[in-house]
C-alpha positions in Angstrom: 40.8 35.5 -17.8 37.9 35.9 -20.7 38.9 31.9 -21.5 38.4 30.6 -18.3 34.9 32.1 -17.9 33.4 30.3 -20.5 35.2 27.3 -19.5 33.7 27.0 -16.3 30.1 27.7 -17.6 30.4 24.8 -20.0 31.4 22.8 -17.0 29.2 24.0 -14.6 26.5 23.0 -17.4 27.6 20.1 -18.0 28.0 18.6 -14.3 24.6 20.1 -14.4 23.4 17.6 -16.9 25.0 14.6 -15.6 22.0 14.4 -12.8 19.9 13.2 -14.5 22.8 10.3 -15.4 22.0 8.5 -12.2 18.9 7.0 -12.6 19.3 6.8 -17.0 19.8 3.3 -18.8 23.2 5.1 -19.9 24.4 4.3 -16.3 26.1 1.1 -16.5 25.3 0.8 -12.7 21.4 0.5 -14.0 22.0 -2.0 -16.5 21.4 -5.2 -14.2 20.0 -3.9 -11.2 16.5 -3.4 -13.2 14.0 -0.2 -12.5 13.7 1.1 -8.6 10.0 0.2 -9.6 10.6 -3.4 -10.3 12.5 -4.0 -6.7 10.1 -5.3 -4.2 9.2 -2.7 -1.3 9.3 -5.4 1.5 11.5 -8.4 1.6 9.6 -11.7 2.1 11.5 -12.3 5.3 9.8 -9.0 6.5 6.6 -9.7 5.5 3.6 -11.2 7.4 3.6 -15.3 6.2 0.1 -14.7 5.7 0.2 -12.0 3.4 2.6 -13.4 1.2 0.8 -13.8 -2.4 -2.1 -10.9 -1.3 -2.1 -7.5 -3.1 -4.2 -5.0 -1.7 -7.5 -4.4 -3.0 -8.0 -1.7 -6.0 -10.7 0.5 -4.3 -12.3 0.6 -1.2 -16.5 1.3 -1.9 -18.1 1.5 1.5 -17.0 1.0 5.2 -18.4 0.0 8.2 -18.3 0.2 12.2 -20.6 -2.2 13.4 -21.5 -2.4 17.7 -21.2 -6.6 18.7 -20.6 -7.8 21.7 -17.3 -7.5 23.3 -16.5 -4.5 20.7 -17.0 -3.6 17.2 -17.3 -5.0 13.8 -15.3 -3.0 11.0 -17.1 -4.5 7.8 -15.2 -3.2 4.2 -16.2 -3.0 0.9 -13.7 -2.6 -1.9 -13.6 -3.8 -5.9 -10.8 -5.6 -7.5 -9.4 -4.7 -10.7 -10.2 -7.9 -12.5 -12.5 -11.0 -11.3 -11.0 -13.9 -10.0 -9.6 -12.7 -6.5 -10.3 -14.7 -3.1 -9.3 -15.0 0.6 -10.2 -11.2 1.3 -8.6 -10.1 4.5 -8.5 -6.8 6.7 -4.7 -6.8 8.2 -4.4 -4.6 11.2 -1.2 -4.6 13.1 -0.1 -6.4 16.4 -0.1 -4.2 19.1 2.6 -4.8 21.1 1.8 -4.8 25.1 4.5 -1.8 25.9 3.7 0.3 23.3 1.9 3.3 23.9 -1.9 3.8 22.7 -2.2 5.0 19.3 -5.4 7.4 18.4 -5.5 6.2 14.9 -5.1 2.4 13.6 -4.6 1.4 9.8 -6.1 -1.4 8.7 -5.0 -2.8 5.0 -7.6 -4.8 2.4 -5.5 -7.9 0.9 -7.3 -10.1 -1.4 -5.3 -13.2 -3.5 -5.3 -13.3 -7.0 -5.6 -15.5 -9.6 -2.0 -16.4 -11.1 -3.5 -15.7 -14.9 -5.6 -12.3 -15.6 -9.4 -12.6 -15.9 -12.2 -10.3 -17.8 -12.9 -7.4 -16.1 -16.6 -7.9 -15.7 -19.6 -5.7 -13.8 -18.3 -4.0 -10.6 -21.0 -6.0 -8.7 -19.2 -9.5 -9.8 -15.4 -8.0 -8.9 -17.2 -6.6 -5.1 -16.1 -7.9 -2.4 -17.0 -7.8 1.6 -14.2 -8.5 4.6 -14.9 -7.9 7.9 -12.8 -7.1 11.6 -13.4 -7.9 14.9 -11.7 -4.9 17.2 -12.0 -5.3 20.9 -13.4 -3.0 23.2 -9.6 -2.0 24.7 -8.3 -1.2 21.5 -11.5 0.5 20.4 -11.3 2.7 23.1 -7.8 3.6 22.4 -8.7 4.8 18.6 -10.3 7.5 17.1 -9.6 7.0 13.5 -9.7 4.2 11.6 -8.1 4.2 8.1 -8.7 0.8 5.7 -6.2 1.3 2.7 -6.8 0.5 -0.7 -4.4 0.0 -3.5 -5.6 3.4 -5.4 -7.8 4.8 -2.1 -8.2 5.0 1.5 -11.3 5.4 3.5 -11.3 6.7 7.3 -14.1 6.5 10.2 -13.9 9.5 13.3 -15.2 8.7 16.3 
């Protein structure tokens, strides 16, 4: 009986120890699967054609609601990492015509970027301004808007 006690400690310790197996480079499972971090999050047969090359934008600086004609005008400032970036673009999703009204809406910042780095220069040179029309029916549904950012997110209450 005194043998088998510490027998089962060193194996209860032991099992205890091998969680931390799963996700090591000792796991011969890992060896050519690569890092969880290195697998994309969506495939590119799920994604949106025209977001494929975007990245969102590093940091969103200033948003807007605007009052046009027909609705409102949601004008976003954010700054990109490096220089360089282009085709700015606020992605909202589609709303489907049996889904029921939503009281928030998220709206990501994409921007291209360049396929080599580039300097990180003054903030005012890596700024850049995209801009939403929302229609009055969907406005009237929403009463947050959230524009995402890679490292924030900004949000307007009505």
């Amino acid at each position: 009986m005194r043998a088998t006690l510490p027998k089962a400690l060193i194996i209860v310790l032991l099992l205890g120890g091998c969680s931390g197996l799963r996700e090591s480079r000792v796991n011969p499972f890992n060896w050519f699967a690569g890092t969880p971090s290195d697998r994309p999050a969506v495939t590119i047969a799920e994604q949106d054609p025209s977001e494929i090359g975007t990245v969102l934008i590093d940091q969103i600086t200033d948003i807007r609601m605007e009052p046009v004609q027909g609705g409102a005008l949601l004008r976003v400032t954010g700054r990109m990492a490096s220089q360089g970036g282009w085709d700015a673009q606020l992605k909202a999703p589609k709303k489907d015509l049996g889904s029921p009204p939503e009281s928030s809406l998220v709206v990501r910042f994409l921007v291209r970027q360049p396929p080599a780095p580039q300097p990180t220069l003054s903030a005012a040179a890596r700024s850049v301004t995209a801009a939403l029309f929302i229609d009055r029916d969907r406005l009237e549904e929403v009463r947050t808007i959230t524009v995402q950012g890679a490292q924030n997110a900004q949000s307007l209450r009505r």
